[in-house]
N, C-alpha and C positions, 0 to 999 in steps of 0.2 A: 526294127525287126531283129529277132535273133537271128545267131550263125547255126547253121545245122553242118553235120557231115555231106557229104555228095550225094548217099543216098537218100539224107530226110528230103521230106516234105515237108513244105510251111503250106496252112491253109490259110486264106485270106477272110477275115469271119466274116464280114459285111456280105462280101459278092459270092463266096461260097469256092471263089476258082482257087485248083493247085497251084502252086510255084514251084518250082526249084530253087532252092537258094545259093548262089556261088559260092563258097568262100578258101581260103586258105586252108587246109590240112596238111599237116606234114607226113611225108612219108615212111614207110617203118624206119627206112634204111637213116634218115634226115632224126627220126626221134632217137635210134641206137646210137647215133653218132653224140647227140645232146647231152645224153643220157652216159655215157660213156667219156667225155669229156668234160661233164658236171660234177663228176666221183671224184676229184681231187679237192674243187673248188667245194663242194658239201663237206665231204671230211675235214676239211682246212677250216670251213666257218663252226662244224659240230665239235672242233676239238678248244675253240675260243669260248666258244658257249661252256663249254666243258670245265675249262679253265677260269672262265668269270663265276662260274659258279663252285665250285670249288673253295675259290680267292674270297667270296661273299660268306659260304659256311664259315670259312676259320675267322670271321671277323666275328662271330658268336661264342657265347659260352658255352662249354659244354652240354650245361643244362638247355640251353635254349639250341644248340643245333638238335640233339637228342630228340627234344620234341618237336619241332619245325623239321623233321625227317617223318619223324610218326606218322604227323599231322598229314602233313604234305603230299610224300614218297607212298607212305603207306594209307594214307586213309583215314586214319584213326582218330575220332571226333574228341572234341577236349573234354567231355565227360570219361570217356575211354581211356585216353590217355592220364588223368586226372585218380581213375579207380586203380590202372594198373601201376602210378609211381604211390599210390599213398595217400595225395595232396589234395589241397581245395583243389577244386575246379577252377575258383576264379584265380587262383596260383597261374594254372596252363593258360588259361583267356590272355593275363597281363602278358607273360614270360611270350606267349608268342606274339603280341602287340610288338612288344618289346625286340623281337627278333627281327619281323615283320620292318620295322621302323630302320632299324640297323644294315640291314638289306638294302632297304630301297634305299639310303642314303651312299652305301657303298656304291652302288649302282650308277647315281646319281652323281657322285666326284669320282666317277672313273677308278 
């Protein structure tokens, strides 16, 4: 059965009768507290993330952060990114294979 808030109803399909469901809710004052005492431990884990990623960029080359930002960051499909450096296409496909590969390997030995 799911959890509702206090004031759902769960309908019971077969028999057709209401329930109330009990469950756990926290209160505002129990969530500001959560929520207010998480804001160090989030920014502490969003500035690791921050930093691994960061430490993963410079393991690329220029050329391949360049477009692994494009791509990625901004959107930009390897045809696109492909028209506006000049280059094949299948140039951007590899180079970001290639970035792609270097990444997860960084990631991977820490």
């Amino acid at each position: 059965m799911k959890n509702y808030r206090d004031s759902d109803i769960a309908v019971n399909n077969a028999s057709g009768i209401e329930n109330t469901v009990a469950c756990s809710v926290p209160s505002a004052e129990e969530e500001f507290i959560s929520e207010f005492f998480d804001v160090p431990e989030q920014a502490a884990k969003e500035r690791r993330r921050r930093k691994l990623a960061e430490q993963a960029l410079d393991t690329l080359t220029e050329t391949q952060r360049r477009r692994y930002i494009l791509h990625h960051a901004h959107g930009l499909s390897t045809w696109e990114i492909a028209e506006r450096e000049g280059v094949r296409h299948q140039s951007v496909v590899e180079c970001l294979a290639s970035a792609t590969k270097k990444i997860k390997q960084f990631l991977e030995n820490g």
